[in-house]
N, C-alpha and C positions, 0 to 999 in steps of 0.2 A: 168709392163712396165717400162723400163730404156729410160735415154738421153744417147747423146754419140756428139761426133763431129767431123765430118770431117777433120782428119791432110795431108791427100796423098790422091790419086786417087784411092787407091783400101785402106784404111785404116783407121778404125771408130775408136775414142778413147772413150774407157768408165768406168765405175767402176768396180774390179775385184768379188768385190759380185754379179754385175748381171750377170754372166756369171758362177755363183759355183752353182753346184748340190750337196744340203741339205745335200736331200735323197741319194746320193751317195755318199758324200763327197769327194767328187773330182770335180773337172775344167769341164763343156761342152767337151762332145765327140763330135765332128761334123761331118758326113759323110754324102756323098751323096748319098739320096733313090730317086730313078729316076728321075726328072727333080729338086727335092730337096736336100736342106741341113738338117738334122734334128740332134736332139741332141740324140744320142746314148742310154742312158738312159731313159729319160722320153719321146721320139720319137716325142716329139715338136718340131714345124716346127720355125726355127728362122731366121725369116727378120728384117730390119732395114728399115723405111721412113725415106728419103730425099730430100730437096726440098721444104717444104709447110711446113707454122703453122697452116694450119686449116687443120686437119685430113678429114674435108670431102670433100675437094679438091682434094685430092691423088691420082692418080689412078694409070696402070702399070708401067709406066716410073718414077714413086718417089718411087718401090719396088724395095726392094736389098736384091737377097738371100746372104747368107753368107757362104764363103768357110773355114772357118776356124776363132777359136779363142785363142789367146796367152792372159796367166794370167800371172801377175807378177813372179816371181819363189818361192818368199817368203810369198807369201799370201797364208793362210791356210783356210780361210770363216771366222772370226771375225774384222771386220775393227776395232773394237776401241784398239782391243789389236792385231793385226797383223800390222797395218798400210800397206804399202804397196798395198792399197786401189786401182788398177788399171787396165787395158788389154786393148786390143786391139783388133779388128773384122775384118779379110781380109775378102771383098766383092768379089763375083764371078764374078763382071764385075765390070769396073771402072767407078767411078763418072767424070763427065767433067766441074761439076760447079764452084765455089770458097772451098778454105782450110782455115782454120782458123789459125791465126798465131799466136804462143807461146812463152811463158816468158820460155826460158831453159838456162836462166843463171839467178845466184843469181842478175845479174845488171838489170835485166827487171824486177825483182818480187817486185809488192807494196809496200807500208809502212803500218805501223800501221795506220788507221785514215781515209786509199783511200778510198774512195765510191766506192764499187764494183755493176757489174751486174749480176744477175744470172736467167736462165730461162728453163723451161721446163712445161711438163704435167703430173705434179703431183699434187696433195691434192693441198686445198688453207686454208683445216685447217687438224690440225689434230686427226686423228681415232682413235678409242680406239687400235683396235686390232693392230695399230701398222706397218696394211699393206697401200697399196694405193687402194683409192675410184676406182672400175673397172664401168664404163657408156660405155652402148653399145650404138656404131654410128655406118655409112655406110658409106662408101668410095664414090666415083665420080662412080664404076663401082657393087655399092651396095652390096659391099661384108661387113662384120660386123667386126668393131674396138672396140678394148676394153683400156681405157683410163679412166684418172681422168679427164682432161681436151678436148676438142673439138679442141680446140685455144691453141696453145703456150701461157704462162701466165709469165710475169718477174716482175722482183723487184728489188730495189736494197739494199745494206748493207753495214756498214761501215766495213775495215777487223781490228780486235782486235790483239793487243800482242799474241806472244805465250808465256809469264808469265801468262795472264790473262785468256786462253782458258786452259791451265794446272792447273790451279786452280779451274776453274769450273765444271772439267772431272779427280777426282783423280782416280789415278792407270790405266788411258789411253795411250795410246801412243800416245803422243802430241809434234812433235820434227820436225828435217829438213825436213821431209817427207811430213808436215802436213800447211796447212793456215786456219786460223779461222776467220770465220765472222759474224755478226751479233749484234742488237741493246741490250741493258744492259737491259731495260725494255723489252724485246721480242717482238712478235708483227708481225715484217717481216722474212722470213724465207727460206728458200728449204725445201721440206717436202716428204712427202711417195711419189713415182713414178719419182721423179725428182734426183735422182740417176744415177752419169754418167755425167749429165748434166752442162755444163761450169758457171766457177767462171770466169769475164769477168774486166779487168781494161783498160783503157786509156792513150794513149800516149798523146804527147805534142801537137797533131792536132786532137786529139779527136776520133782517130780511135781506134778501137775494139783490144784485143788480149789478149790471154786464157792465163790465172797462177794459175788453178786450176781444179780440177772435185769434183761436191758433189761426196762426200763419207759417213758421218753419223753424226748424233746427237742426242740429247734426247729428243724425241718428237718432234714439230715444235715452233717455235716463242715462246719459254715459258724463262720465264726470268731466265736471266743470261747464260743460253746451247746455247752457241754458233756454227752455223754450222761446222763441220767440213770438209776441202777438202783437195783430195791431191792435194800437189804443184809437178806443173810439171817440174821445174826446176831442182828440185834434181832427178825426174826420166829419165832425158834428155837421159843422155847415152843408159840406157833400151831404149828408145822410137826410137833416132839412129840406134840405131842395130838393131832394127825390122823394124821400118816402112823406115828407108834410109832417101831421101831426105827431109827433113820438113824445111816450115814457118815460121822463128826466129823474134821475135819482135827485133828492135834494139835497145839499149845499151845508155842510156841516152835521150831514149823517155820519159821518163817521164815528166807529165803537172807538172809545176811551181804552187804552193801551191796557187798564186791566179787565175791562169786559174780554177784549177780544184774550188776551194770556186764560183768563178763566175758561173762552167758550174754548178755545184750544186744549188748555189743561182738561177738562171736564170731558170732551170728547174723545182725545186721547186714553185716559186712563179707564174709559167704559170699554175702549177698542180693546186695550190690553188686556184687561177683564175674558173678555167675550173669548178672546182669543187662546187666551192660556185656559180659559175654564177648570173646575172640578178643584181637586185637591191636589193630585200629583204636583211634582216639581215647585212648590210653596216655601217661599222664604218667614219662617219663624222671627219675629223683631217683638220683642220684649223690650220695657220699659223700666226702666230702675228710678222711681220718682212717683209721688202722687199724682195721678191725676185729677181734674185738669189741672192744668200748667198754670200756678198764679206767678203774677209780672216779679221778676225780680228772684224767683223761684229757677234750684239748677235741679238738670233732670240728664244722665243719659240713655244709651240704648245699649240692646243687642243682638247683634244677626245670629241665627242658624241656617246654615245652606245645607240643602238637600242634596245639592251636588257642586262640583270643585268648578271654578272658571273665571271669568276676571267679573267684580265687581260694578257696576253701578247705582250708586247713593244719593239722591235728589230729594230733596227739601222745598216744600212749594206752601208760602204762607197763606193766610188770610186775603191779601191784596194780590196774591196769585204771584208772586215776586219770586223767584225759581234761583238755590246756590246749589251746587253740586259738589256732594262731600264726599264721594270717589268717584273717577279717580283724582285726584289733589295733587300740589307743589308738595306735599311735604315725603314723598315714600322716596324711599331712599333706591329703588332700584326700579327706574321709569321702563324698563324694557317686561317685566311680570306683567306691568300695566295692572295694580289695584285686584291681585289674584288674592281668589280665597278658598279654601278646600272645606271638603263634605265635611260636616257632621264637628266643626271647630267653629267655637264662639269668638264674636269678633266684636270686640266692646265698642260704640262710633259717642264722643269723639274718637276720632284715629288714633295709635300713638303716634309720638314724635309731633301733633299739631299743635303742641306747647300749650293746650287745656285740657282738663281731665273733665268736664263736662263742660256741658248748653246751660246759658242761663236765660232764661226766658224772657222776651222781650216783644214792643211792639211791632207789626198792630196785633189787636187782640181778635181772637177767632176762631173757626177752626182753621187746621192746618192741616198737611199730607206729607207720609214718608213714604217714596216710593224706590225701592229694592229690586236690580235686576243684576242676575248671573249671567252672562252672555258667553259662548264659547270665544274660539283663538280667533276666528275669521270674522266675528265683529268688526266693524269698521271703526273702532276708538278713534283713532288720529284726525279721521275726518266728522268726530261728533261727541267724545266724550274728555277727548284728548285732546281734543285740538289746542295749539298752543293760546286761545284768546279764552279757551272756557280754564283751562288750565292756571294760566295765569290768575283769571280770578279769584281762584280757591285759595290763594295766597292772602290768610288775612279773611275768609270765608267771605266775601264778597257776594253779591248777585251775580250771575250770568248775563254777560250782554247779550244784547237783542233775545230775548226769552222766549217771542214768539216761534223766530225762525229755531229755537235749539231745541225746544219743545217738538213742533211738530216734525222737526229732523233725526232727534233721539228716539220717538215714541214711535212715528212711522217704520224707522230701520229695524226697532225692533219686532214690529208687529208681524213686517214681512220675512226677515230672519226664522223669527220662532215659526208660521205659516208654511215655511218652506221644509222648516224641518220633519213640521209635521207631515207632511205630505210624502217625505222621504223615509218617515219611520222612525225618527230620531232625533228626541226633543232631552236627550241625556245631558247637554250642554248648557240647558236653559233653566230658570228658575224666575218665580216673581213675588215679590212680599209686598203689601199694601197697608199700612199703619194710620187711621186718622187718630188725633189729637189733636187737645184745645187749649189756646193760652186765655187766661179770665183776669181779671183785675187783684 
């Protein structure tokens, strides 16, 4: 099973691999055997759902047979070394719901660092063999679906360089054609069945619009194999000349580096909410200082943990600008990695960071302290630790790229703590959440 996404009323876009026959090595034959469309070769009958994320909602009016399929011209059946990774599905009757609107000029397409969305119903991990998990369901009209997923399933990712995706994939074809995303530590991903399926970024009002389709990777979420998708931009003119009129994202939509830090920070720390819930496992942060915070005014803090484990301390102001005050250059023994034990007050600043408090400063706002205990098998080195966030704390600096550290720190945790729970044993974890305001 492939994704795919509505660009025109009769015209699904998707991957040019889901659409190649193996065993024949050639493109879908498509012709019509009596009230069907079937593919000439292997005589599979090929529909598209439209309309629903839960497959067993479906019923006739979300089927679409298919009249036809156009593959790139230069795609041959290997995406990593073909590129050209793309095609298109004319539907036999037209959709009348919403199209999805696309980045086809190089001025709509993300940067390095955007927090991308990507979604479909494939794998949530990955198979040996390499294909997609097949679960049979029933439809609204009890006919049998075959899927990795029931539910539409998304995620998001930060999108990486293409210095740093051609570096992880040598002798690939990794160029104009191509957008790469995903976490350095791995983790989150697209994975087997989710093929076709949209690479999704954000304009300057938070609206939706496509700049990519999965196309391939190595394996799912494994460290450093970055997704590979094609960018729909450079295939703009192919996709003009076939499907005609389409949905252009416009040309200087793009969110300002601290909307998008905010929409990331703000939906992050609701996830981590949601997740840790109740009371249990609640990190205590107390303020030694009047509040609010006037300019020029010193104030500091104090952690209570509920339980013992390494540390994370993050600071996110006003303008959504993100320094992380554990763990830091200054602790004298980098192997504990910023350890703190139950039920001992921990005064922040640090010692040793050669200030005994915060003195309040611009911009003026509100502000967030957010506190996280993580057990031993947290991944620090690849997101708290890492030698570039690290470095920064020398001197309490900003964290570079904040987008990608954010949605890298907040994600691992989210899924960390989810897993523990699931196992019974959340003894390791801890979360404390502090607003405060600096005023004039």
């Amino acid at each position: 099973m492939c994704g795919g996404t509505v660009i025109a009323p009769q015209w699904v876009l998707t991957a040019g691999h889901c659409l190649f026959n193996r065993s024949a090595l050639a493109p879908l034959k498509i012709e019509r055997v009596g009230e069907r469309f079937e593919d000439v070769y292997s005589q599979g009958v090929l529909q598209i759902v439209i309309g629903v994320d839960d497959l067993s909602a479906a019923g006739p009016e979300n089927v679409y047979e298919v009249a036809d399929v156009i593959l790139r011209e230069d795609y041959h059946g290997t995406p990593r070394t073909d590129g050209n990774d793309i095609a298109l599905v004319r539907l036999a009757r037209p959709w009348t719901g919403p199209v999805a609107r696309l980045s086809l000029s190089a001025d709509t397409d993300p940067k390095p660092d955007t927090s991308m969305q990507l979604a479909g119903f494939g794998n949530t991990y990955e198979d040996k063999t390499g294909n997609p998990v097949a679960t049979k369901f029933t439809d609204r009209e009890q006919i049998t679906v075959y899927s990795s997923q029931q539910v539409l399933v998304e995620t998001s990712v930060p999108l990486v360089s293409q210095q740093l995706c051609s570096s992880a994939y040598k002798g690939a074809v990794i160029g104009e054609g191509q957008l790469c995303a995903g976490y350095d530590q791995g983790g989150r991903d697209s994975c087997q069945g989710d093929s076709g399926g949209p690479l999704v970024a954000r304009d300057k009002n938070g609206c939706p619009y496509q700049a990519g389709t999965v196309s391939w990777g190595e394996g799912c979420g494994r460290e450093r194999k970055y997704g590979v998708y094609s960018r729909l931009s450079y295939y703009a003119p192919w996709l003009w000349a076939h499907a005609g009129n389409l949905l252009a994202a416009e040309a200087g939509g793009q969110p300002s580096p601290s909307v998008e830090r905010a929409s990331i920070a703000e939906a992050g720390i609701q996830q981590l909410r949601q997740a840790f819930g109740g009371t249990a496992n609640r990190i205590g942060i107390n303020v030694n200082g009047a509040q609010p915070f006037h300019l020029g005014s010193r104030y500091k803090f104090t952690l209570h943990s509920p339980v013992s484990g390494r540390l994370i301390l993050i600071d996110i102001d006003a303008n959504y600008s993100v320094t992380q005050i554990f763990p830091n250059a200054f602790e004298s023994d980098p192997g504990k990695i910023s350890r703190i034990e139950a039920g001992t007050a921990l005064t922040i600043p640090p010692p040793g960071s050669g200030t005994l408090e915060f003195e309040a400063v611009g911009p003026m706002g509100k502000n967030r302290l957010v506190a996280l205990v993580v057990p031993a098998e947290f991944p620090m080195t690849a997101t708290a630790a890492s030698s570039e966030v690290i470095s920064a704390t020398n001197g309490m600096q900003p964290v570079p790229a904040p987008v990608k550290y954010l949605s890298n720190i907040l994600d691992q945790a989210i899924s960390g703590y989810t897993k523990s729970k699931q196992a019974g044993d959340t003894s390791g974890w801890a979360l404390g959440i502090l607003d405060y305001e600096i005023v004039k």
